[in-house]
ZADO-1210 file (C-alpha; in nm, 4 decimals, padded with zeros to 6 digits):
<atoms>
<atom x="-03.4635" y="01.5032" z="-07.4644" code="UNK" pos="1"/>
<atom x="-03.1436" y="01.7597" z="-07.5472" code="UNK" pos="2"/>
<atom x="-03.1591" y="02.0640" z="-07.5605" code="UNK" pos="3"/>
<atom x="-02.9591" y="02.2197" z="-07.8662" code="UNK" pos="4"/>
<atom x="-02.9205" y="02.5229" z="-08.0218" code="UNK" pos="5"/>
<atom x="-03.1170" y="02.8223" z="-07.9151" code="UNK" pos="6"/>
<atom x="-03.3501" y="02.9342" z="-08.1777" code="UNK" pos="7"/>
<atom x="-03.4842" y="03.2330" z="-08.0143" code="UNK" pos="8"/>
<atom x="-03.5115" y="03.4379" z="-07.6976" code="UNK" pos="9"/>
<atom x="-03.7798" y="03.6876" z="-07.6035" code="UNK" pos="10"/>
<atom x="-03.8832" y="03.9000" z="-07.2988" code="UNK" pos="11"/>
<atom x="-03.9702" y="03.5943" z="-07.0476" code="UNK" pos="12"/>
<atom x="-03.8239" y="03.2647" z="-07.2469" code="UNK" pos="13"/>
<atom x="-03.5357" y="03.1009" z="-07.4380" code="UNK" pos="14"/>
<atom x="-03.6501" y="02.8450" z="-07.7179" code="UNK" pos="15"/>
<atom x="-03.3887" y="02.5790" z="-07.8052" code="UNK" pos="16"/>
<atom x="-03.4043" y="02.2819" z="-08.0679" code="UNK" pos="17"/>
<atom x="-03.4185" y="01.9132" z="-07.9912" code="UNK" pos="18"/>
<atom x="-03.3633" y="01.6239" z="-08.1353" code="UNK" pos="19"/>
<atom x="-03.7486" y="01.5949" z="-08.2395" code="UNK" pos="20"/>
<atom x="-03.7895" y="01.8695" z="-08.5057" code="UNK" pos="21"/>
<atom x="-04.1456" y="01.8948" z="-08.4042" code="UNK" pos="22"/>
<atom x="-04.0481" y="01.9600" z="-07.9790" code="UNK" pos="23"/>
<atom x="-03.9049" y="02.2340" z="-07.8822" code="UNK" pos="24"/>
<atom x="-03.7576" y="02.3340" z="-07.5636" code="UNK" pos="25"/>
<atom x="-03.8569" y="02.6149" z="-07.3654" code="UNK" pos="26"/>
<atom x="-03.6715" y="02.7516" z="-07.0686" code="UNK" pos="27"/>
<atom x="-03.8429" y="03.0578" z="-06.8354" code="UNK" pos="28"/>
<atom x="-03.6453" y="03.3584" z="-06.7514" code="UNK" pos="29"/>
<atom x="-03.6610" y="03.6165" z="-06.4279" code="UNK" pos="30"/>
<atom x="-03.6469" y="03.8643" z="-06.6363" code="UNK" pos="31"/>
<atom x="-03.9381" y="04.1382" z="-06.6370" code="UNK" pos="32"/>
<atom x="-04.0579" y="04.3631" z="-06.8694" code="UNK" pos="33"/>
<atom x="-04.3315" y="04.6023" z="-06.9180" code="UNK" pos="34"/>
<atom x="-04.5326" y="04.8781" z="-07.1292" code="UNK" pos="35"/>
<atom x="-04.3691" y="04.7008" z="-07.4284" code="UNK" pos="36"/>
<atom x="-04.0301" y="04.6617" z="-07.3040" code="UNK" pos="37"/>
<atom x="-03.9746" y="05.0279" z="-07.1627" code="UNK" pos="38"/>
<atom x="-04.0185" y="04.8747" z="-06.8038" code="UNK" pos="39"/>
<atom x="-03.7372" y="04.6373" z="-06.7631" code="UNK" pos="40"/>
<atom x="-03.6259" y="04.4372" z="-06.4031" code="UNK" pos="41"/>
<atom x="-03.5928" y="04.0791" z="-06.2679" code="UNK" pos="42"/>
<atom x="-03.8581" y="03.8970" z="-06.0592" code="UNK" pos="43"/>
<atom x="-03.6826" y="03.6477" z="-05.8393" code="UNK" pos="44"/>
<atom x="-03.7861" y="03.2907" z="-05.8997" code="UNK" pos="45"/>
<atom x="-04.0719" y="03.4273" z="-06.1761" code="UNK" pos="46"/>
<atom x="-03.9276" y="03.1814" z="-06.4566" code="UNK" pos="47"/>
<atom x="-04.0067" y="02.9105" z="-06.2143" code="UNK" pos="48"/>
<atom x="-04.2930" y="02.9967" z="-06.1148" code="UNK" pos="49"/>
<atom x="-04.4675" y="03.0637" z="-06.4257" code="UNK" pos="50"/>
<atom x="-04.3479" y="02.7009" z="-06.5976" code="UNK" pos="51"/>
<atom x="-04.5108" y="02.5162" z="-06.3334" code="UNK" pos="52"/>
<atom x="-04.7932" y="02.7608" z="-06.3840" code="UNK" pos="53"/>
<atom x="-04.8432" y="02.7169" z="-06.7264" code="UNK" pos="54"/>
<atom x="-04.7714" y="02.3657" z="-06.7339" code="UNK" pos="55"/>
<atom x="-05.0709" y="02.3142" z="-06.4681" code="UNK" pos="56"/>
<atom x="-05.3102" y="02.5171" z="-06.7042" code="UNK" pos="57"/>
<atom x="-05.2481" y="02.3682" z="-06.9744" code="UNK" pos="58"/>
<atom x="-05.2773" y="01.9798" z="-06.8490" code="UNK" pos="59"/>
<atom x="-05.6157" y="02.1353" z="-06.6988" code="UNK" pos="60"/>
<atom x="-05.7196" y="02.3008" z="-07.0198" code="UNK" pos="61"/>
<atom x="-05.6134" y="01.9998" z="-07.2164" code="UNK" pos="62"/>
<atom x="-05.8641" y="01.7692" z="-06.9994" code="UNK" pos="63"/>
<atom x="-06.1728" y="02.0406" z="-07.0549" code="UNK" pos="64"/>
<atom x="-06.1024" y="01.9860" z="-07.4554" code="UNK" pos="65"/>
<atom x="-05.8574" y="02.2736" z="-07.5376" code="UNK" pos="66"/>
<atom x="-05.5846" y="02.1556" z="-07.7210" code="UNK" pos="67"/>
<atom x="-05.2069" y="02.3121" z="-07.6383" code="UNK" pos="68"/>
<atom x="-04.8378" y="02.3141" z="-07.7246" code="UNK" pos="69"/>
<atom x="-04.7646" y="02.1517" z="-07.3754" code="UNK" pos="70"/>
<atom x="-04.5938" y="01.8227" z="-07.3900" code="UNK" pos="71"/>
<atom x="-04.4086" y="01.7337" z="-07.0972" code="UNK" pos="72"/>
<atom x="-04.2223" y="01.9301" z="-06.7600" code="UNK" pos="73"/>
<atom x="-03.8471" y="01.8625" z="-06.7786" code="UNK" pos="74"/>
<atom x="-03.7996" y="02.0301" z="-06.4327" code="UNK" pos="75"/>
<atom x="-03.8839" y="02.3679" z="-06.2622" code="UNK" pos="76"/>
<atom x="-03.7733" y="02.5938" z="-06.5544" code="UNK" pos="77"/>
<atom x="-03.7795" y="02.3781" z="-06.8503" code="UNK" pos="78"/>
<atom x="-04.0399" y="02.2635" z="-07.0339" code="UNK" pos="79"/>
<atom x="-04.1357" y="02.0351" z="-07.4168" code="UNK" pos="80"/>
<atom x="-04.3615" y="02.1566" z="-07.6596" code="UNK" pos="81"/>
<atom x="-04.5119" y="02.0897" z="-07.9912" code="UNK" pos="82"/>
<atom x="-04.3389" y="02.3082" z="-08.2574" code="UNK" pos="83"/>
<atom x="-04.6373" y="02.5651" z="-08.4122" code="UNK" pos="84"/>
<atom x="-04.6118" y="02.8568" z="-08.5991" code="UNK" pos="85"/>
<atom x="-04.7292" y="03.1650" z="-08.3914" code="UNK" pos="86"/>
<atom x="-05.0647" y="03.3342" z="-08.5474" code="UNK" pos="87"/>
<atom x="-04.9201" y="03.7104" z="-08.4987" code="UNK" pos="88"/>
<atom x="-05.2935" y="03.7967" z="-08.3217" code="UNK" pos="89"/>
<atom x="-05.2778" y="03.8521" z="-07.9402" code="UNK" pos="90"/>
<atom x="-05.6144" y="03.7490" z="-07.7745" code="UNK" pos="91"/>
<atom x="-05.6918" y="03.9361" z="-07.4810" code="UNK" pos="92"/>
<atom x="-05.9983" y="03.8407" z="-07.2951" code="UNK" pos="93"/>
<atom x="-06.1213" y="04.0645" z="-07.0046" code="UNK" pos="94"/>
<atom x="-06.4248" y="03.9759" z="-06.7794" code="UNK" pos="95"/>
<atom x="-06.3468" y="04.2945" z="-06.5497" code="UNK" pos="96"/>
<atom x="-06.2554" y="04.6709" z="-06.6426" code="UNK" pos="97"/>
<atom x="-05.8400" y="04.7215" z="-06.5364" code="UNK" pos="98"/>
<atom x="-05.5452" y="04.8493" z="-06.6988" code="UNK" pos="99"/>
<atom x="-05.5112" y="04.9910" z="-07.0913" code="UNK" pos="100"/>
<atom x="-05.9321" y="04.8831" z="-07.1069" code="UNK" pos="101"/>
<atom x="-06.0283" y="05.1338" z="-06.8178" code="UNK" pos="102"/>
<atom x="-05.7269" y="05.3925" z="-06.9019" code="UNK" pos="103"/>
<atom x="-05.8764" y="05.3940" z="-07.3391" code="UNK" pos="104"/>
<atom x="-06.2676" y="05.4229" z="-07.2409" code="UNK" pos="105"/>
<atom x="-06.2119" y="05.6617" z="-06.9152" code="UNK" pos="106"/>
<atom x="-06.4097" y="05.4065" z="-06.6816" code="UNK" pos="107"/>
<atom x="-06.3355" y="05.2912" z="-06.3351" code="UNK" pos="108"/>
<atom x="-06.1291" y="04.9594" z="-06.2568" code="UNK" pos="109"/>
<atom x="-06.3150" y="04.6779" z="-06.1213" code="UNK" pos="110"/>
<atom x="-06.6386" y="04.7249" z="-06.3604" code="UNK" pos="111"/>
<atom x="-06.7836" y="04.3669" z="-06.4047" code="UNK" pos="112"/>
<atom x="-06.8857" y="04.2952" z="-06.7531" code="UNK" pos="113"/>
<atom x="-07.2301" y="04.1192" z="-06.7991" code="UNK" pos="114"/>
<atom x="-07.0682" y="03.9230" z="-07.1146" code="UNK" pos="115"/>
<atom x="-06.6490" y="03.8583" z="-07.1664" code="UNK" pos="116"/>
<atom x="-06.5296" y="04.0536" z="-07.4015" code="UNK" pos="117"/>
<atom x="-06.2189" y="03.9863" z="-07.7090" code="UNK" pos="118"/>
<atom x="-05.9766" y="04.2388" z="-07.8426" code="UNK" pos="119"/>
<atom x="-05.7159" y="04.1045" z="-08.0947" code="UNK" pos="120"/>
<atom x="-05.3582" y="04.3348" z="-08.1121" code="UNK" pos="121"/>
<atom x="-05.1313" y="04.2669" z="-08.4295" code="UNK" pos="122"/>
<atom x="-04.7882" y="04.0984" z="-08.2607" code="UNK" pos="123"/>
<atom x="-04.5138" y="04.3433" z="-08.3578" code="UNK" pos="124"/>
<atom x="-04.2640" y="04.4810" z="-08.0718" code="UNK" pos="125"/>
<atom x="-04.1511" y="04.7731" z="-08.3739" code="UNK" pos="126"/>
<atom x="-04.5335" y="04.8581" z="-08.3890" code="UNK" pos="127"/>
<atom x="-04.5836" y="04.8456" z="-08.0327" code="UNK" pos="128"/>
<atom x="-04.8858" y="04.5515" z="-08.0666" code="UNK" pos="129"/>
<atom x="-05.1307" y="04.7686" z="-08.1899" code="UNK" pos="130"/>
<atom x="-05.4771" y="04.6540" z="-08.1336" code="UNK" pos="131"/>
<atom x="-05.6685" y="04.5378" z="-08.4916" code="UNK" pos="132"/>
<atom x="-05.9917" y="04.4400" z="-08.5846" code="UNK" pos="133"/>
<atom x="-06.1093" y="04.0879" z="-08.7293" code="UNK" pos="134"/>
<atom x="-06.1134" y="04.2599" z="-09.0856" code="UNK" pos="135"/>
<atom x="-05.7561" y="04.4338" z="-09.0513" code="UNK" pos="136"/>
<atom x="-05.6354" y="04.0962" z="-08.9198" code="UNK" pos="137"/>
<atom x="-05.7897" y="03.9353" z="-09.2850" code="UNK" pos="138"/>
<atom x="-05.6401" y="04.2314" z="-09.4227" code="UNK" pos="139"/>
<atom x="-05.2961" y="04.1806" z="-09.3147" code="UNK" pos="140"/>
<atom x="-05.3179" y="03.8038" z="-09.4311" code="UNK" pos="141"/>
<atom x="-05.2315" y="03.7273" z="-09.0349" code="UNK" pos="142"/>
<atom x="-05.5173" y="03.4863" z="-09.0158" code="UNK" pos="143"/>
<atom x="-05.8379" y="03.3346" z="-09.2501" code="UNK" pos="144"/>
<atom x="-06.1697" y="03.3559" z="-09.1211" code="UNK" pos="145"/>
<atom x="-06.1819" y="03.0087" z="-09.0189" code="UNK" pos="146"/>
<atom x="-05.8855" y="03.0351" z="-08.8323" code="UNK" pos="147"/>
<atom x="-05.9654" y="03.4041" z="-08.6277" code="UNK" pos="148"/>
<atom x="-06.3705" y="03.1896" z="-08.5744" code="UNK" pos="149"/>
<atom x="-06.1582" y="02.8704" z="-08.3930" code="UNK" pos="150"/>
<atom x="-05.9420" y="03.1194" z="-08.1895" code="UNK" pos="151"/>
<atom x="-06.2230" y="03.2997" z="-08.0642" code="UNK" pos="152"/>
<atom x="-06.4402" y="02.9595" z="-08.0034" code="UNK" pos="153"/>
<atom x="-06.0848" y="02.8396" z="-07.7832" code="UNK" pos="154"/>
<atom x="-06.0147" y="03.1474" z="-07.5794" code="UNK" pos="155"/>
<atom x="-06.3678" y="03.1763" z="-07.4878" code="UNK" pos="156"/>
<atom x="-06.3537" y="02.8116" z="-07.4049" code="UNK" pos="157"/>
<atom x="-06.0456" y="02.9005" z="-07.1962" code="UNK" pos="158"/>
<atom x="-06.2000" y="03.2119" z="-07.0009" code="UNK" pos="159"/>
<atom x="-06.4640" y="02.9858" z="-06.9014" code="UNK" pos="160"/>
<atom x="-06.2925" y="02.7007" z="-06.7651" code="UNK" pos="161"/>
<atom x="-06.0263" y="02.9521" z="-06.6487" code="UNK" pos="162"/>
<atom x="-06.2737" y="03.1886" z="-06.4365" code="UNK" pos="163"/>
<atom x="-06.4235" y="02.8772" z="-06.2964" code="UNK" pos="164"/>
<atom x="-06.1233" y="02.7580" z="-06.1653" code="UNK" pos="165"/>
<atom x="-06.0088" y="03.0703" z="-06.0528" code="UNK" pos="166"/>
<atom x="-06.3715" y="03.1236" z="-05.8587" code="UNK" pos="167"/>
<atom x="-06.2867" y="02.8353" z="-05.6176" code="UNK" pos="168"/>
<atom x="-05.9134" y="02.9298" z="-05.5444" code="UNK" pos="169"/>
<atom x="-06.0726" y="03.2969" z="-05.4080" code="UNK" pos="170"/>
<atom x="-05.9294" y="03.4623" z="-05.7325" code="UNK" pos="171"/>
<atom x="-06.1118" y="03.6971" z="-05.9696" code="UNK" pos="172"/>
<atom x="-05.9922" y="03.6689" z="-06.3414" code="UNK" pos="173"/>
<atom x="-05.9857" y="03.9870" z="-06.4549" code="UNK" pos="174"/>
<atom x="-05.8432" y="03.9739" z="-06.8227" code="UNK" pos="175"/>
<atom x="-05.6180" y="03.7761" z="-06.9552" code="UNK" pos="176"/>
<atom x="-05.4039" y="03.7378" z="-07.3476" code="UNK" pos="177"/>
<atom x="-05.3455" y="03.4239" z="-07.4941" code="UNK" pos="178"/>
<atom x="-05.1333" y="03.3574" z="-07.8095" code="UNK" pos="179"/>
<atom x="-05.2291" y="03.0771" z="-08.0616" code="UNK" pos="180"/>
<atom x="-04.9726" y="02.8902" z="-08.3000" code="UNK" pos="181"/>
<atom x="-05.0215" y="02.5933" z="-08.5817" code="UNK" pos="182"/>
<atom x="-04.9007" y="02.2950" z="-08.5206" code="UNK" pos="183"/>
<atom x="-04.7455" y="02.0868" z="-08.8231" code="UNK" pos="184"/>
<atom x="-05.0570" y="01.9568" z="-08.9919" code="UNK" pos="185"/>
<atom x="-05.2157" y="02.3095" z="-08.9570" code="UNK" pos="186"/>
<atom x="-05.4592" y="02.2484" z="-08.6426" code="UNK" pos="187"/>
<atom x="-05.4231" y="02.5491" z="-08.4045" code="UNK" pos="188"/>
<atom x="-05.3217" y="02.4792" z="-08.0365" code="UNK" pos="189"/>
<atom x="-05.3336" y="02.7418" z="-07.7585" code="UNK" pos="190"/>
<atom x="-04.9703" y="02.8394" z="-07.7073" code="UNK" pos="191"/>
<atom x="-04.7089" y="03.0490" z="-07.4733" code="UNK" pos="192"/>
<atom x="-04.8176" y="03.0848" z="-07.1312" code="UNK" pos="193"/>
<atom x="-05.1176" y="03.1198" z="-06.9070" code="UNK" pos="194"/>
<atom x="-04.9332" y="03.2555" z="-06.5773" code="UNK" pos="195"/>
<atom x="-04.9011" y="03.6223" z="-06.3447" code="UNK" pos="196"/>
<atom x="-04.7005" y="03.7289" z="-06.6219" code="UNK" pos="197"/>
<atom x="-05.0157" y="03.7744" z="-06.8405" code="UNK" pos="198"/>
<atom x="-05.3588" y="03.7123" z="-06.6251" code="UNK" pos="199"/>
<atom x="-05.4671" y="03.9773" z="-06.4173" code="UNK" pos="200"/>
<atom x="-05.5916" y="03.8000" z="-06.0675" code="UNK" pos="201"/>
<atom x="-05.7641" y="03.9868" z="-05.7879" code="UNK" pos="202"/>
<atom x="-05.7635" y="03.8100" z="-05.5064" code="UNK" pos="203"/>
<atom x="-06.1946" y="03.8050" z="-05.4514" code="UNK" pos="204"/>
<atom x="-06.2052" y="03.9434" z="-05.0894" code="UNK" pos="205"/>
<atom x="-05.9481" y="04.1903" z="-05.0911" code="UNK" pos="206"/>
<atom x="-05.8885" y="04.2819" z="-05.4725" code="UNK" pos="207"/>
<atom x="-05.5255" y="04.2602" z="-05.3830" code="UNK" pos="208"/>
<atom x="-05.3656" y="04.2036" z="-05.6996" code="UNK" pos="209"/>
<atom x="-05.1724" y="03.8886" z="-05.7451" code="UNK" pos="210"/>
<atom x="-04.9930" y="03.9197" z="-06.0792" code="UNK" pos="211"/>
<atom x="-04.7771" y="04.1368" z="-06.2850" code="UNK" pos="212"/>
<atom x="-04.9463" y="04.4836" z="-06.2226" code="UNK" pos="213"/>
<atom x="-04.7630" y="04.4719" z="-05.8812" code="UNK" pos="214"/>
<atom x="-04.4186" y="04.5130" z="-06.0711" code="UNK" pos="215"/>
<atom x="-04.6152" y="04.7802" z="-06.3359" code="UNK" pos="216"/>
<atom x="-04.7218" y="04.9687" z="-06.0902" code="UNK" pos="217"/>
<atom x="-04.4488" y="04.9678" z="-05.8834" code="UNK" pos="218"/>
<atom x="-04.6820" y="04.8094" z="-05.5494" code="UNK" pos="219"/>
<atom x="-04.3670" y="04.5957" z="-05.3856" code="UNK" pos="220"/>
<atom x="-04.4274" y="04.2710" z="-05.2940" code="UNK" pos="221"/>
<atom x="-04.3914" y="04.1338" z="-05.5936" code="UNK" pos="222"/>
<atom x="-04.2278" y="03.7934" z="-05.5459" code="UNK" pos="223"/>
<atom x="-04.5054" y="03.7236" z="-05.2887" code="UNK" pos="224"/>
<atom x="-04.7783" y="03.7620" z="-05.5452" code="UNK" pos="225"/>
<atom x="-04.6008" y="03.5345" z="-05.8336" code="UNK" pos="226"/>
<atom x="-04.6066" y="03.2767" z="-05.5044" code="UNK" pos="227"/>
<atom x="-04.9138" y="03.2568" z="-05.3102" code="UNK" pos="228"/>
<atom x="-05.0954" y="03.2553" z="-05.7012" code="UNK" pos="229"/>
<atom x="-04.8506" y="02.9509" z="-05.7959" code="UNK" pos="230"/>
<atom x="-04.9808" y="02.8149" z="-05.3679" code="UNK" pos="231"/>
<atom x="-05.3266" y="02.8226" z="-05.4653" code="UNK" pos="232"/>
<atom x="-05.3222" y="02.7034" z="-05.8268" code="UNK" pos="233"/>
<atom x="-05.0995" y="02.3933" z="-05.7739" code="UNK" pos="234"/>
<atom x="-05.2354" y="02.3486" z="-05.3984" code="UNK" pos="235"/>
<atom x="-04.8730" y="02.3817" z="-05.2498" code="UNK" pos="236"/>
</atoms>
C-alpha cells in the first residue's frame, strides 16, 4: 500500500494517508523527547526498534482478545493501521512505584502494589497532559461512561497479559500508558505504541532499567537498553 500525504507528525511518528481511507501509515522516528518535550535528543535505531516492538505486542494482545489499530508490518520502520479517532485520555497503568507516581506521593521507587492501579491525564501538549479524574474526563465531553468503563476493562486486560509476558522474559513491568482511539463504526481499539518509549521495564534480577528512563535520567547506555528489551521480546 502507498504511502501519501503526511497527515501528521508528533514526538516519535509520522502518519501518512493511503489509498484505503480507513489505513493509515505510520513511520517511527529516532527522535527523543522527554518531560513533555523540554528533553529533546535522538536514540539511534529507536524508531526501529519500537515498530517491531509494538507490532509484536499488539499481534500478542490481539490473540489474548484485545483488539488494536495494528494491521500489517511494511518493514522495520513502517507500519498499517486502522484509522481511529484518538480518545484524548492517556491510560497509565503502574504495578510498581517509579517516576512522577513516587516523585507526587513522596514514596520510594520499587514499592510493589498489592492491586494495579489507573490514572487517566487529559492529552494536551499546551496543558502539559494534566492528570483528570473519570468525572472531569465526562466533564470535558472527552469520553461517555461506557466508553472510559471499556478502556479501563482493556488496559487492565493488557497489564495482565503484559506483566505475564514480561515475568518469563526476566522483566518487571513497572507502569506503563496506553492511548485508545475509535475505529470507524465507533468500537474502541487499543492504539499508538506499547514499546521502551512508554513501559517502564526493570530487568527482575538487577532492576537495571531497560527503557526510556535511561535517556530521562541521563544513565548512558541507552541504545543498549532499546536492544536487549527488543532481544528478549521478539527472541532475537
Amino acid at each position: 500500500m502507498n504511502k501519501k500525504e503526511m497527515l501528521y507528525e508528533g514526538k516519535a511518528k509520522k502518519v501518512y494517508a493511503t489509498e484505503n481511507p480507513e489505513v493509515l501509515l505510520v513511520d517511527y522516528k529516532d527522535d527523543a523527547t522527554a518531560f513533555n518535550g523540554l528533553k529533546k535528543g535522538t536514540i539511534s535505531g529507536k524508531g526501529a526498534i519500537n515498530n517491531r516492538v509494538t507490532n509484536f505486542m499488539m499481534q500478542l494482545l490481539e490473540k489474548e482478545g484485545v483488539p488494536t489499530h495494528f494491521v500489517e508490518e511494511l518493514s522495520e520502520r513502517e507500519t498499517l493501521v486502522k484509522k481511529v479517532s484518538i480518545v484524548p485520555l492517556e491510560v497509565i497503568i503502574r504495578n510498581i512505584s517509579a517516576g512522577s507516581f513516587a516523585k507526587r506521593y513522596g514514596v520510594e521507587e520499587g514499592i510493589v502494589f498489592a492491586e494495579p492501579t489507573i490514572e487517566f491525564s487529559y492529552k494536551n501538549d499546551d496543558l502539559g497532559d494534566p492528570l483528570i479524574n473519570e468525572y472531569h474526563a465526562l466533564a470535558l465531553g472527552v469520553a461517555t461512561k461506557e466508553e472510559i468503563e471499556t478502556i479501563k476493562k482493556m488496559a487492565f486486560k493488557v497489564n495482565e497479559v503484559m506483566k505475564a509476558f514480561f515475568k518469563k522474559l526476566n522483566v518487571d513491568l513497572v507502569d506503563f500508558k496506553l492511548e485508545f482511539g475509535k475505529v470507524s463504526d465507533g468500537t474502541i481499539v487499543l492504539a499508538d505504541e506499547i514499546s521502551p518509549d512508554t513501559c517502564r521495564f526493570w530487568d527482575s534480577t538487577t532492576h537495571e532499567k531497560l527503557d526510556k528512563d535511561r535517556f530521562r535520567r541521563d544513565l548512558g547506555n541507552v541504545e543498549d537498553a532499546y536492544q536487549e528489551m527488543m532481544k528478549r521480546i521478539l527472541g532475537e
